[in-house]
C-alpha atoms as an extended CHARMM CRD file, in Angstrom:
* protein
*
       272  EXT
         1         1  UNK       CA            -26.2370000000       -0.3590000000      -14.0060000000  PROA      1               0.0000000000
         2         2  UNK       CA            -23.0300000000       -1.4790000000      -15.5930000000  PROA      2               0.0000000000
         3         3  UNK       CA            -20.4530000000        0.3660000000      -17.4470000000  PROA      3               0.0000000000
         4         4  UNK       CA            -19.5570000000       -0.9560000000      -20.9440000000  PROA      4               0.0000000000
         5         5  UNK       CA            -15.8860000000       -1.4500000000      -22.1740000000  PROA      5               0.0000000000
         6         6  UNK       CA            -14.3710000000        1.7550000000      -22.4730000000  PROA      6               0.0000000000
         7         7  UNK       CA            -11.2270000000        1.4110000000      -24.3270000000  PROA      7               0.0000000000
         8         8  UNK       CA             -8.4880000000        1.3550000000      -21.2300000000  PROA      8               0.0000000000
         9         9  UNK       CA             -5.2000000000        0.8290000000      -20.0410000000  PROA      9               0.0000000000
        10        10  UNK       CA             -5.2940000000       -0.6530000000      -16.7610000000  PROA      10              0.0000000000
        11        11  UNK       CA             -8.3770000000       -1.5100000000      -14.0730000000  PROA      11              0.0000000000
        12        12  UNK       CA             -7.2660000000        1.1620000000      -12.2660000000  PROA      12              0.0000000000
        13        13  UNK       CA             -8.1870000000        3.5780000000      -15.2480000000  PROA      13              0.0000000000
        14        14  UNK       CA            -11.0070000000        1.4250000000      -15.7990000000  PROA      14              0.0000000000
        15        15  UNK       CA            -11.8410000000        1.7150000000      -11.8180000000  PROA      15              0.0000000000
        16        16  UNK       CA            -11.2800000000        5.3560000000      -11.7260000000  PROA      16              0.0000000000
        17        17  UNK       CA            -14.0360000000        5.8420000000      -14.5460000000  PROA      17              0.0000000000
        18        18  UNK       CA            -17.0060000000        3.5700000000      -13.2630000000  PROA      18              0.0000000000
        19        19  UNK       CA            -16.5110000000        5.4820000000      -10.4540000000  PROA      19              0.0000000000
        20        20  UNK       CA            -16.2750000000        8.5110000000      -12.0140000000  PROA      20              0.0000000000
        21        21  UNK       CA            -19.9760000000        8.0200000000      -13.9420000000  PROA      21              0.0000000000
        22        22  UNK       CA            -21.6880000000        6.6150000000      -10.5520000000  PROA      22              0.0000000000
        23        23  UNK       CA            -22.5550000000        2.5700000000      -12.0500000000  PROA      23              0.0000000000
        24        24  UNK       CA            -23.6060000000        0.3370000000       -9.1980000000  PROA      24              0.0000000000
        25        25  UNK       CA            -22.1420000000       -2.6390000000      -10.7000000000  PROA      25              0.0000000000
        26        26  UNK       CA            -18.4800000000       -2.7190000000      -11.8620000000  PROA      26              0.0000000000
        27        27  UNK       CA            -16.1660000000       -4.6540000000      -14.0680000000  PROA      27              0.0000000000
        28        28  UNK       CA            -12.1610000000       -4.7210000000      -14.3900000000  PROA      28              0.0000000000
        29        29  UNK       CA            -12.8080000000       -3.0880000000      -18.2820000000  PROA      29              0.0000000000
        30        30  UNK       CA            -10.4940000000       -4.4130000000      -20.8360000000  PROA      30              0.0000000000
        31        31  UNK       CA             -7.4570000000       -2.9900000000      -22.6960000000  PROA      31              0.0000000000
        32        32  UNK       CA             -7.6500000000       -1.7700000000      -25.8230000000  PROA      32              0.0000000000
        33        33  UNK       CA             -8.2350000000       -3.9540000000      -28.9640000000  PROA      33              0.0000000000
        34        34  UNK       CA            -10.6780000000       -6.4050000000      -29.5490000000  PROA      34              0.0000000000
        35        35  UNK       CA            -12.0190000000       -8.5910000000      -26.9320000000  PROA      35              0.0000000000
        36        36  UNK       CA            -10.8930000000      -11.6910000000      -28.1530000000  PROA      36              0.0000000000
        37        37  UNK       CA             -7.6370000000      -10.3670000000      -28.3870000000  PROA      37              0.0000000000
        38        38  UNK       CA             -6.5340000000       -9.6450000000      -25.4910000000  PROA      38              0.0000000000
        39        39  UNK       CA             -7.8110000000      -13.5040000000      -24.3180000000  PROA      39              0.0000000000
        40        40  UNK       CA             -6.1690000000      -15.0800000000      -27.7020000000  PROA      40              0.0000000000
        41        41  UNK       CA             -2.9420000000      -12.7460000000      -26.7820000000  PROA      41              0.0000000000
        42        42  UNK       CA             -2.7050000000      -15.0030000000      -23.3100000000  PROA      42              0.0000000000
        43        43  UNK       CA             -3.1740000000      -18.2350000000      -23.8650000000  PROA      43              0.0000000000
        44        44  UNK       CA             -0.7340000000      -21.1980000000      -24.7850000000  PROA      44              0.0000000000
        45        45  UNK       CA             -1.9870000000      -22.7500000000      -28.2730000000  PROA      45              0.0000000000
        46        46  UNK       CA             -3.4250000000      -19.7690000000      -29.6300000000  PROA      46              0.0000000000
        47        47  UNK       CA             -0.5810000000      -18.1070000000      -32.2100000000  PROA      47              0.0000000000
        48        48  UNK       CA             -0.6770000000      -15.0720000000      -34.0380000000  PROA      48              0.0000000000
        49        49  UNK       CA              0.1570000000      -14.8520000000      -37.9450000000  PROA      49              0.0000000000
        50        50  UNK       CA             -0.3730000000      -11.5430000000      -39.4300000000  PROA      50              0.0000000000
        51        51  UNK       CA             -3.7130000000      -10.6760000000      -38.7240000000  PROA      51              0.0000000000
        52        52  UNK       CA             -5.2460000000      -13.9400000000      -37.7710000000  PROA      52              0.0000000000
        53        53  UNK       CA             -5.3290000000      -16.2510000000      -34.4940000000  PROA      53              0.0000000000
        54        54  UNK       CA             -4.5030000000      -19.5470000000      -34.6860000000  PROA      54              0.0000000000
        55        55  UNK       CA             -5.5730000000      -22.2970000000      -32.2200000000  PROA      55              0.0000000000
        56        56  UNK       CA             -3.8110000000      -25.4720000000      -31.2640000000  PROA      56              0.0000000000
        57        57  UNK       CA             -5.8830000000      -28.0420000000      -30.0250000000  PROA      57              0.0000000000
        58        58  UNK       CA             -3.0950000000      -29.7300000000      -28.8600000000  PROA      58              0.0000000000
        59        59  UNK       CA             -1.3590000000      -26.7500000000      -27.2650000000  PROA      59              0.0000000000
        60        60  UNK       CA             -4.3630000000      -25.0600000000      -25.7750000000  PROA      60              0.0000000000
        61        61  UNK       CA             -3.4330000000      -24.4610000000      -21.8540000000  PROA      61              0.0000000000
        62        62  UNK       CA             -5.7750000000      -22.8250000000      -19.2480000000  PROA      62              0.0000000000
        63        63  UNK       CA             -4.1550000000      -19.1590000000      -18.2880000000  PROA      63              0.0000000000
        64        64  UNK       CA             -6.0330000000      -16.6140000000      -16.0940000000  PROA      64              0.0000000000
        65        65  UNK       CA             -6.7380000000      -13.5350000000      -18.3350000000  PROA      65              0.0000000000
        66        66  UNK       CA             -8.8910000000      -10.9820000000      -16.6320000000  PROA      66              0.0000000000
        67        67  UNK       CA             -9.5400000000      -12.7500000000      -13.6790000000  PROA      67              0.0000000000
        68        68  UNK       CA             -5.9670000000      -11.4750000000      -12.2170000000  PROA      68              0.0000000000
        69        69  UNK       CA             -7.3270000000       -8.0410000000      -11.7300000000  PROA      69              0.0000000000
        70        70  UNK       CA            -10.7240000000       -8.8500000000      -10.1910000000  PROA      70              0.0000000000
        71        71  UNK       CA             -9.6320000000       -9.2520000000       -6.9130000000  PROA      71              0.0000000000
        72        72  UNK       CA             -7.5100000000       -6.3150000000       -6.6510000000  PROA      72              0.0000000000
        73        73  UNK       CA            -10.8450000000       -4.2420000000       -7.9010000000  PROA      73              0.0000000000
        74        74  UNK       CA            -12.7320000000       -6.3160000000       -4.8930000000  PROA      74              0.0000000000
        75        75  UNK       CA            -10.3310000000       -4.6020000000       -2.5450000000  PROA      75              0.0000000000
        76        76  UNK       CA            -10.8560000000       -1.5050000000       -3.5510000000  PROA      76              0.0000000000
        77        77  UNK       CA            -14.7460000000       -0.9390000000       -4.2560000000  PROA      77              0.0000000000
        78        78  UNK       CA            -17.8500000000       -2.3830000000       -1.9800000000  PROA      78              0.0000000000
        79        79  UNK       CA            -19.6870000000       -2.2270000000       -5.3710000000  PROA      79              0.0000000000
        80        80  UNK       CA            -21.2420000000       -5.4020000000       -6.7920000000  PROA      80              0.0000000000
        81        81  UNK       CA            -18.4120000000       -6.6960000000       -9.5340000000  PROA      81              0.0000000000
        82        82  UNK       CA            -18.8160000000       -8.2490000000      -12.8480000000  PROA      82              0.0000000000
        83        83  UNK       CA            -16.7180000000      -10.2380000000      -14.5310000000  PROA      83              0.0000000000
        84        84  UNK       CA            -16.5120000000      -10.5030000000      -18.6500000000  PROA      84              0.0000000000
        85        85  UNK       CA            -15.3950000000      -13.4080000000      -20.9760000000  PROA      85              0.0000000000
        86        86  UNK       CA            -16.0520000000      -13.7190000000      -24.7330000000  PROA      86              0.0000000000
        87        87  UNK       CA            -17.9040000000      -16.6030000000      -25.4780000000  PROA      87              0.0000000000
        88        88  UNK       CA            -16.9930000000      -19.6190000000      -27.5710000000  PROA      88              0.0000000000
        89        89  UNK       CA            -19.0350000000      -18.9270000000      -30.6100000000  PROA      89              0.0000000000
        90        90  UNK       CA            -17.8690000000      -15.4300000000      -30.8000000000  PROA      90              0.0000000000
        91        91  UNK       CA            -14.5800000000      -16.7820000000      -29.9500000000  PROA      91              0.0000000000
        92        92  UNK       CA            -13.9590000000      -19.0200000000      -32.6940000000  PROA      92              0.0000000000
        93        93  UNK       CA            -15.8290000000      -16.9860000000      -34.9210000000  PROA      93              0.0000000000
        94        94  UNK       CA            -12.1790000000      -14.8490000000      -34.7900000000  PROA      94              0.0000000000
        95        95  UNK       CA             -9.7670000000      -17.9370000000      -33.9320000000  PROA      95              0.0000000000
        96        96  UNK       CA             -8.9060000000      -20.2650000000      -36.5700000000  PROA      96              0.0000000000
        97        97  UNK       CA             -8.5550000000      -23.8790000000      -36.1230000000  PROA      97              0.0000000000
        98        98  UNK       CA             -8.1470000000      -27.6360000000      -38.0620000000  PROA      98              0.0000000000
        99        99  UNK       CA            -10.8950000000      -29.2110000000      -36.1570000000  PROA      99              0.0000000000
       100       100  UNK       CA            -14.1940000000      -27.2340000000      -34.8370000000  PROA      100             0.0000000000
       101       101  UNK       CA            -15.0770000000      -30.1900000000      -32.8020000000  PROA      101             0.0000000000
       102       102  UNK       CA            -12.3930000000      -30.1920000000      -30.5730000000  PROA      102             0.0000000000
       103       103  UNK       CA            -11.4760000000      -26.7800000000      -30.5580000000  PROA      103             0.0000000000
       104       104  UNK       CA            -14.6510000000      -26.0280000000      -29.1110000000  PROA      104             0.0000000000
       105       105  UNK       CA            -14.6020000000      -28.4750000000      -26.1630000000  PROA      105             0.0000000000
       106       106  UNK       CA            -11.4980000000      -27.3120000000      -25.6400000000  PROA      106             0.0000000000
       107       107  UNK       CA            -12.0380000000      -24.2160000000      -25.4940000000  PROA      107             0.0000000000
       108       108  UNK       CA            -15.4630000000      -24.3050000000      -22.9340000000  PROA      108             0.0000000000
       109       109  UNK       CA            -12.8940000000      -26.1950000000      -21.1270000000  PROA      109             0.0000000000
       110       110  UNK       CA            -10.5740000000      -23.3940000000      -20.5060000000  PROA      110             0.0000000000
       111       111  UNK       CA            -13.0010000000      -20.8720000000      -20.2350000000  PROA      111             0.0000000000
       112       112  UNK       CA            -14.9320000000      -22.8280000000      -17.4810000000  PROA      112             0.0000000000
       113       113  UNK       CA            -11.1430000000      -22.5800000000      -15.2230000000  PROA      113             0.0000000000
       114       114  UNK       CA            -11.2660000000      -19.1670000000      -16.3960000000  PROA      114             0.0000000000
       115       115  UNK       CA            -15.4010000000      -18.1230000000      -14.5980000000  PROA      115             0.0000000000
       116       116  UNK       CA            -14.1190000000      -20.3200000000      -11.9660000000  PROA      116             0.0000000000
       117       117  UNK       CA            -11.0280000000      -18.1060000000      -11.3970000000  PROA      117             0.0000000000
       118       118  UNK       CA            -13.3370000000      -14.9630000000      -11.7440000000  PROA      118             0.0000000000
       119       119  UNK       CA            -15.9120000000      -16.2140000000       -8.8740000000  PROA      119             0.0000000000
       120       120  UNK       CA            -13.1850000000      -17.5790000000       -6.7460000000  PROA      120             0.0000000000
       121       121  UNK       CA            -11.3730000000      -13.7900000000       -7.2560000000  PROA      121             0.0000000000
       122       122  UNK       CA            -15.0000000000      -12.3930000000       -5.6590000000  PROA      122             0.0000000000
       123       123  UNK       CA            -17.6290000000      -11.7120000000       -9.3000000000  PROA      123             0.0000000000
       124       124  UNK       CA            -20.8500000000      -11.4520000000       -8.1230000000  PROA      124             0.0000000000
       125       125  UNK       CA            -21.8780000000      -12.0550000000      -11.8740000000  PROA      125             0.0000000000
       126       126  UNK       CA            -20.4250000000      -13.7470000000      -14.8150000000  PROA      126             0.0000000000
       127       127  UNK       CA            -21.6600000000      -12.0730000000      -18.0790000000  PROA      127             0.0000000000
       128       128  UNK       CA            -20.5480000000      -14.5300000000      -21.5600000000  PROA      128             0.0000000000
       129       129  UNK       CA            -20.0860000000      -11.6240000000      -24.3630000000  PROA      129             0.0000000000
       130       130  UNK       CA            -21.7480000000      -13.8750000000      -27.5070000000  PROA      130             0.0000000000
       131       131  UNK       CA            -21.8970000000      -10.4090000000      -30.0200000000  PROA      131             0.0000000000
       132       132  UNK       CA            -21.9480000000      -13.2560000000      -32.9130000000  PROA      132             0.0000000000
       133       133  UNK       CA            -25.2890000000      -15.2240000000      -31.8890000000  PROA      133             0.0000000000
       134       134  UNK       CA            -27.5380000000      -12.1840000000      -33.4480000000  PROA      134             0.0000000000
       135       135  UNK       CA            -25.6590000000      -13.2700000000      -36.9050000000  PROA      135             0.0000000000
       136       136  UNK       CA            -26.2590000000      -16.8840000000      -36.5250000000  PROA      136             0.0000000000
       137       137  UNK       CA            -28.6810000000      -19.0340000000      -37.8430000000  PROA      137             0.0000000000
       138       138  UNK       CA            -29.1710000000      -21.4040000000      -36.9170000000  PROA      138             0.0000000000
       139       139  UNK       CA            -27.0520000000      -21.7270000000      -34.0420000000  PROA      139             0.0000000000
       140       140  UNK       CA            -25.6150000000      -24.7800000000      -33.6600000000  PROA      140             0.0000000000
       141       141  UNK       CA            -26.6430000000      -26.8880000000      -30.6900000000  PROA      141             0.0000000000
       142       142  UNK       CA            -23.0110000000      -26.9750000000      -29.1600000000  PROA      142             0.0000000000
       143       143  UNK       CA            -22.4190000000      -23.9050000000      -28.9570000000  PROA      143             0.0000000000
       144       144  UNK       CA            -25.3920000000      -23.1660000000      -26.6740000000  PROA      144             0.0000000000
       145       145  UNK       CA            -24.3690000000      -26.7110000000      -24.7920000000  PROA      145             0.0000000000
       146       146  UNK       CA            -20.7210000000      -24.8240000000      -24.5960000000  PROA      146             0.0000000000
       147       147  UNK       CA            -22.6110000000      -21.7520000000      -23.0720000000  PROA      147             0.0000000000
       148       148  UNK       CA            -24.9840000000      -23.8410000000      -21.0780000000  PROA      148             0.0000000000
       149       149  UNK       CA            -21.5480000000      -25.6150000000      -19.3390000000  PROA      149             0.0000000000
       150       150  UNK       CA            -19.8920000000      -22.1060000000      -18.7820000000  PROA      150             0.0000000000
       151       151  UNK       CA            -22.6030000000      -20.9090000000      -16.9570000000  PROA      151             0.0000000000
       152       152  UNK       CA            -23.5750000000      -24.3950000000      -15.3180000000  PROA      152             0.0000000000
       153       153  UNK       CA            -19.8090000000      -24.0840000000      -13.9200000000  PROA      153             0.0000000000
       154       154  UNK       CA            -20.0860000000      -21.4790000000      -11.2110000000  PROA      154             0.0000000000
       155       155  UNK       CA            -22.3910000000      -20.5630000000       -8.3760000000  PROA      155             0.0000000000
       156       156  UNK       CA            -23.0280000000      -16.8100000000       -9.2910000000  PROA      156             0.0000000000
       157       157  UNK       CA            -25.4820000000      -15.5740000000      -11.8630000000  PROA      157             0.0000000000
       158       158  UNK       CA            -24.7120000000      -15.2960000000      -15.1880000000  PROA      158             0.0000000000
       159       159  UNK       CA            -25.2290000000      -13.1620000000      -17.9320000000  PROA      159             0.0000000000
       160       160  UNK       CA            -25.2530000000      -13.7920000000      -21.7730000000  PROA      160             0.0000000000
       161       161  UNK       CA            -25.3010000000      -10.9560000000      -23.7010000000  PROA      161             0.0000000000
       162       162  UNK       CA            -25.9040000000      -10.5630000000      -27.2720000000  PROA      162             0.0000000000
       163       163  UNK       CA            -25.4440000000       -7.7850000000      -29.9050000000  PROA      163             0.0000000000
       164       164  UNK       CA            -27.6830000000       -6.9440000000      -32.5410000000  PROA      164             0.0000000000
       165       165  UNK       CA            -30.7890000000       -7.7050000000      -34.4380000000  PROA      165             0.0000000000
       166       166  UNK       CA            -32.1860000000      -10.8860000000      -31.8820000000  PROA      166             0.0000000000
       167       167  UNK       CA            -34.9360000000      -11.8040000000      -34.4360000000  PROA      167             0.0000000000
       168       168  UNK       CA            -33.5220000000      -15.3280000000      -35.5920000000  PROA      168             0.0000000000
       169       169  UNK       CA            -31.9880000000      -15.1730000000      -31.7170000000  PROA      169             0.0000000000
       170       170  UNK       CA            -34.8870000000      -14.8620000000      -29.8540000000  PROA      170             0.0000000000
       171       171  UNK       CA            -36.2560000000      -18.3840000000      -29.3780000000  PROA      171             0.0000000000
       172       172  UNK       CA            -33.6800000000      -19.8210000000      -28.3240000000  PROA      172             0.0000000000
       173       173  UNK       CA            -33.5400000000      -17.6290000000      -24.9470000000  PROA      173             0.0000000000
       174       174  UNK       CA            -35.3040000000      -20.7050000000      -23.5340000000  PROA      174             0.0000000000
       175       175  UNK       CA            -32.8920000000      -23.2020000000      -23.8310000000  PROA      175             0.0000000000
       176       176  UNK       CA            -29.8520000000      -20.9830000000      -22.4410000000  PROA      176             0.0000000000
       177       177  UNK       CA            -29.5360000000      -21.9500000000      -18.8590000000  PROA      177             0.0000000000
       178       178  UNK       CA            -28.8080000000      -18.4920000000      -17.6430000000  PROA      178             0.0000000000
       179       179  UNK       CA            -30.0450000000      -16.2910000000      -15.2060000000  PROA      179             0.0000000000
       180       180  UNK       CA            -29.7940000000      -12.8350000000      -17.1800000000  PROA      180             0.0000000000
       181       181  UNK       CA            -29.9680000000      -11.9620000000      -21.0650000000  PROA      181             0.0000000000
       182       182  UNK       CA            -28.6680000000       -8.5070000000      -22.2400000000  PROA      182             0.0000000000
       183       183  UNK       CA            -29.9280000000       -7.4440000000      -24.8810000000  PROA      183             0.0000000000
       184       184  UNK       CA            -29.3470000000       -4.2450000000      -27.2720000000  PROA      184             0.0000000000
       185       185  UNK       CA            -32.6060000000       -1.9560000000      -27.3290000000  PROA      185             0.0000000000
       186       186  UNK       CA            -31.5710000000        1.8430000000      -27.7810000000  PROA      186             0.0000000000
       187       187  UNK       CA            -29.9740000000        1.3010000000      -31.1390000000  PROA      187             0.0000000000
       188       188  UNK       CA            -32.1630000000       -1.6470000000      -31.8390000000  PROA      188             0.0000000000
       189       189  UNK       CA            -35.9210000000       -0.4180000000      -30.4740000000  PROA      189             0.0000000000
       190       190  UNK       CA            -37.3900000000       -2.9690000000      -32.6590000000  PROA      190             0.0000000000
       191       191  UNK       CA            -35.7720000000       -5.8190000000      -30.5600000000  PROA      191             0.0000000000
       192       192  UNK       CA            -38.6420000000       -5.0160000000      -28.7320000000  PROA      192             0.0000000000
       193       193  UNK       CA            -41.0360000000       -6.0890000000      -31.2920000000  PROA      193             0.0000000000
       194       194  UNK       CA            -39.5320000000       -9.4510000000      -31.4130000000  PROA      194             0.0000000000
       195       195  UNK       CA            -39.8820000000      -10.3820000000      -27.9510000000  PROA      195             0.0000000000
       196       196  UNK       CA            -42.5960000000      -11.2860000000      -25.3820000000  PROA      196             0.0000000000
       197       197  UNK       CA            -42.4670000000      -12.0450000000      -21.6890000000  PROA      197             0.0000000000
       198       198  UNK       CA            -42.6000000000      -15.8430000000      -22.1960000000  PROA      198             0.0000000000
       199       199  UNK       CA            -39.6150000000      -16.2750000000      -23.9930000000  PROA      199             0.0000000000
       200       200  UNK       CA            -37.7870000000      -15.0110000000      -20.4710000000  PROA      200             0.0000000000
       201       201  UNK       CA            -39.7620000000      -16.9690000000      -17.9740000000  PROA      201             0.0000000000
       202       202  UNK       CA            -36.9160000000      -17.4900000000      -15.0810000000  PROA      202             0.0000000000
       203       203  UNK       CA            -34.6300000000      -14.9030000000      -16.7080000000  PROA      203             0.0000000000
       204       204  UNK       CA            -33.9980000000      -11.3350000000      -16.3070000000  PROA      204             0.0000000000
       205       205  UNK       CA            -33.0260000000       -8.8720000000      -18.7750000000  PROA      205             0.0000000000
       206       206  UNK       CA            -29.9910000000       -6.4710000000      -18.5100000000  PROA      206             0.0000000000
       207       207  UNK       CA            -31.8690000000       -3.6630000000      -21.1190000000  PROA      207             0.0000000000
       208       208  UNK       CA            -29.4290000000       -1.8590000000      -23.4520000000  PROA      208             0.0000000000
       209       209  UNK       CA            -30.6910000000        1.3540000000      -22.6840000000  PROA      209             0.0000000000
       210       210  UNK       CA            -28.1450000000        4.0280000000      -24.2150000000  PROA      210             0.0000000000
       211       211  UNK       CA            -26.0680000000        3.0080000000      -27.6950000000  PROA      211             0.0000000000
       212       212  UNK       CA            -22.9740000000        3.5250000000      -28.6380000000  PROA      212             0.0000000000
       213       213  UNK       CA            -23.3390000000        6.2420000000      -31.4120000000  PROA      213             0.0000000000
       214       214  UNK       CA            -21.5760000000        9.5270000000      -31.0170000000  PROA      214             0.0000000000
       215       215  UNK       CA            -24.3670000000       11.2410000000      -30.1930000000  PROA      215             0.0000000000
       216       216  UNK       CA            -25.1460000000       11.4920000000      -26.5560000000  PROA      216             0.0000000000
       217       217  UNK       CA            -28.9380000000       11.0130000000      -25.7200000000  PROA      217             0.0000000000
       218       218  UNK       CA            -31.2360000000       13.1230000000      -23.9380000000  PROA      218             0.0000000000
       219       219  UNK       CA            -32.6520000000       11.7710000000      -20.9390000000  PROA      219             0.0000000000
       220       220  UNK       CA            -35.6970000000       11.7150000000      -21.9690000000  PROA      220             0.0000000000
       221       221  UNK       CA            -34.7200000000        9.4500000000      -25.2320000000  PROA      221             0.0000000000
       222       222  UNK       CA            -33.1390000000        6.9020000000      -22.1510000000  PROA      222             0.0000000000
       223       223  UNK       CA            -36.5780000000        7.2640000000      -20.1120000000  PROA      223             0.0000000000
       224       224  UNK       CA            -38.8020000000        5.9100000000      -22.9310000000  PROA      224             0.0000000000
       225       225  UNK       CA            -36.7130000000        2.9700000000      -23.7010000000  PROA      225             0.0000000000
       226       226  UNK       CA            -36.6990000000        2.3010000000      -20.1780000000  PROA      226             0.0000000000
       227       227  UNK       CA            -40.2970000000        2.7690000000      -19.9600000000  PROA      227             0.0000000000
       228       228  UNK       CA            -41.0590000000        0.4400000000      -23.1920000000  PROA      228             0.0000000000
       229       229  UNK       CA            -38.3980000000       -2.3350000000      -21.2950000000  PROA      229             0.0000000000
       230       230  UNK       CA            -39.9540000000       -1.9630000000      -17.6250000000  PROA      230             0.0000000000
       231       231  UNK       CA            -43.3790000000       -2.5090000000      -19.6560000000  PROA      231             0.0000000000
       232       232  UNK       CA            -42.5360000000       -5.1200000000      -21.3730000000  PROA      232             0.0000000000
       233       233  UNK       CA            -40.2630000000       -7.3640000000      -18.7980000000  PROA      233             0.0000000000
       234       234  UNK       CA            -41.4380000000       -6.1070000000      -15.4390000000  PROA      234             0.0000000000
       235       235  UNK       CA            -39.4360000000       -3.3770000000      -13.2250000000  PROA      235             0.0000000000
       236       236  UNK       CA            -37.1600000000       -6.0800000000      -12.1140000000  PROA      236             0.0000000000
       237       237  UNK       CA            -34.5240000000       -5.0080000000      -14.7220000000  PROA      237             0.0000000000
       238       238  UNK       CA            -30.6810000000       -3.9550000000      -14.9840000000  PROA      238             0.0000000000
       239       239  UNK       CA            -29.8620000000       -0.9200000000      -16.9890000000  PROA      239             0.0000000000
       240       240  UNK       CA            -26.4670000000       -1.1680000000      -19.1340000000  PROA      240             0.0000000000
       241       241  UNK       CA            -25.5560000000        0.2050000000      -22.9270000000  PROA      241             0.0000000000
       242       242  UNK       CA            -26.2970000000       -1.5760000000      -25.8600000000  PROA      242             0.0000000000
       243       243  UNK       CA            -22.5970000000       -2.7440000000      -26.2230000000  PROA      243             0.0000000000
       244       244  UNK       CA            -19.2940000000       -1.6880000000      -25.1880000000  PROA      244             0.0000000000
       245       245  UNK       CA            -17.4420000000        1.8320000000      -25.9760000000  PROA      245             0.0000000000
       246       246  UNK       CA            -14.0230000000        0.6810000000      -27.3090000000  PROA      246             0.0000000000
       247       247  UNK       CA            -15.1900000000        2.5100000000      -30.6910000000  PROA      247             0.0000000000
       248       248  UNK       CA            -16.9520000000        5.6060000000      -29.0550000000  PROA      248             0.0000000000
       249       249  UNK       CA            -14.9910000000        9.0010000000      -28.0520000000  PROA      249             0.0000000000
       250       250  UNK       CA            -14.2000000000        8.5920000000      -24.0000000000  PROA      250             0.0000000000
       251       251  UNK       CA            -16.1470000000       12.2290000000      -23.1380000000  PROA      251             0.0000000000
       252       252  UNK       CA            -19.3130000000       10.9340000000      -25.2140000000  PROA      252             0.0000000000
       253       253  UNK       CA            -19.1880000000        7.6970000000      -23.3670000000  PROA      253             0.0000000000
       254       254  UNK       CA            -19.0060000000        9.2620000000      -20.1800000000  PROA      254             0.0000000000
       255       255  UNK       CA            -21.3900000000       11.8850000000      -20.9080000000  PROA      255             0.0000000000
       256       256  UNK       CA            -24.1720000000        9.1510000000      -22.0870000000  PROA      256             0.0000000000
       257       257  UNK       CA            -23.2640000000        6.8610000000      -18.6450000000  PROA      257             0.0000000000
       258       258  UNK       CA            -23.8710000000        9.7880000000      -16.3970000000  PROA      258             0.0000000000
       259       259  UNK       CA            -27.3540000000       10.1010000000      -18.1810000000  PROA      259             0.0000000000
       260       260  UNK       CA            -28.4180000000        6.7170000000      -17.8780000000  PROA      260             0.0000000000
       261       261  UNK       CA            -27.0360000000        6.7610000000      -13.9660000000  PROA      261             0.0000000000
       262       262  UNK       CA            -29.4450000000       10.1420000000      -14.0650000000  PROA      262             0.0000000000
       263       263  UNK       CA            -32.7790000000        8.3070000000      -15.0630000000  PROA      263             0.0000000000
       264       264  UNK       CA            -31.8610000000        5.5540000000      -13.2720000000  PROA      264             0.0000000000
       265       265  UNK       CA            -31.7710000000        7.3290000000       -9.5760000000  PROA      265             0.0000000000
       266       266  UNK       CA            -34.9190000000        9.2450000000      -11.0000000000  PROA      266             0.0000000000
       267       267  UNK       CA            -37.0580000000        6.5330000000      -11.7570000000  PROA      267             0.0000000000
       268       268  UNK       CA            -36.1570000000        4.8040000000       -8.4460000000  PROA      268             0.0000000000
       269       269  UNK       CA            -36.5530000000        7.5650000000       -5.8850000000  PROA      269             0.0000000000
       270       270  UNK       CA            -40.1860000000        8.0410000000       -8.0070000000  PROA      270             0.0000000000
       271       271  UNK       CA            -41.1390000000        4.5610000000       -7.3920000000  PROA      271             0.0000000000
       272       272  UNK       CA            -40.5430000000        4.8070000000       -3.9310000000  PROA      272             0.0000000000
């Protein structure tokens, strides 16, 4: 189980709430704002003009971002840690820039130092946040080359997760050399209709099992999804929400976590 991004101010705060809800896998959370943001809002050769990013091809430098705090988390929890980037579609689907091309190589380019930095800092998984892909089609080839080199570049397993309807998105699972795909099913069930075993030969899916509506589910609403994913893609699966919380009220998003941690001890101690 992983905790989505709760809007926060620090890892600590971020820290203090995975604990808090009882998730076996933690991440260093991210501040407040869009995702992109706070990566754009580091690096040298990306500018901001009013409301929009700007990337230099010719001033785009490698800076570590949210691989700073992992090891300070690894100190302090014996938990299994995940680290987070945003991934270059979604990326420079916010980020303007002259030349696509070479913005994008670029770009993998830094974020490779960047997955690097988080596995050298102690992630036991890399998860590539690619919200965008579900909106996409077709997807051009390099970007899932660019995601294919990410994840090629470290030892750990890796994670891609997409948001949204995964209709057009779903054949190209395949071709996406990693080990884990997460996947939104509680506010999407019928992502379920659009998918069959094959298409994850090799992978495993992280199931979106609680969204991020204001409304906090029973746990019997979290069992059947469950149920439909562990029926579907074998017990063998990791339970996470649909997305991250940055949008949802912090006592909902607790309240839903704790649920999902709920079913999840439930349905383990009854399969023992």
């Amino acid at each position: 189980m992983t905790l989505g991004s709760l809007p926060v101010e620090s890892w600590e705060e971020a820290l203090s709430l995975q604990k808090m809800v009882g998730v076996d896998i933690v991440t260093c959370g991210l501040p407040c704002g869009g995702f992109v943001d706070v990566y754009a809002n580091k690096m040298p050769g990306i500018r901001k003009i009013g409301d929009r990013y700007y990337l230099d091809t010719d001033a785009l430098r490698y800076a570590p971002v949210c691989s700073e705090c992992l090891s300070r988390i690894k100190n302090k929890v014996d938990n299994t840690l995940k680290a987070i980037i945003p991934g270059p579609a979604t990326f420079l689907s916010v980020v303007r820039c002259d030349n696509l091309k070479l913005a994008l190589e670029k770009l993998t380019e830094v974020l490779i130092k960047e997955v690097k930095a988080m596995e050298q800092s102690g992630a036991d998984f890399i998860q590539i946040n690619e919200p965008i892909l579900s909106r996409v089609y077709p997807v051009p080839r390099p970007f899932i080359q660019a995601i294919n080199k990410i994840a090629n570049s470290v030892r750990v397993p890796t994670i891609l997760h997409v948001c949204g309807d995964i209709s057009s998105f779903a054949h190209y699972v395949p071709i996406i050399d990693v080990e884990m795909i997460s996947l939104e099913f509680a506010g999407l069930p019928k992502n379920f209709e659009v998918l069959t075993p094959d298409l994850f030969s090799g992978k495993k899916i992280v199931l979106g099992c609680i969204s991020t509506k204001s409304e906090v589910e029973h746990v019997n609403e979290i069992k059947e999804v469950v149920e439909r994913g562990v029926d579907l893609f074998g017990s063998e699966i990791m339970l996470s929400s649909d997305c991250g919380f940055a949008k949802t009220p912090r006592d909902i998003a607790i309240r839903k976590m704790k649920n999902m941690v709920g079913v999840s001890k439930g349905m383990l101690f009854r399969n023992l």
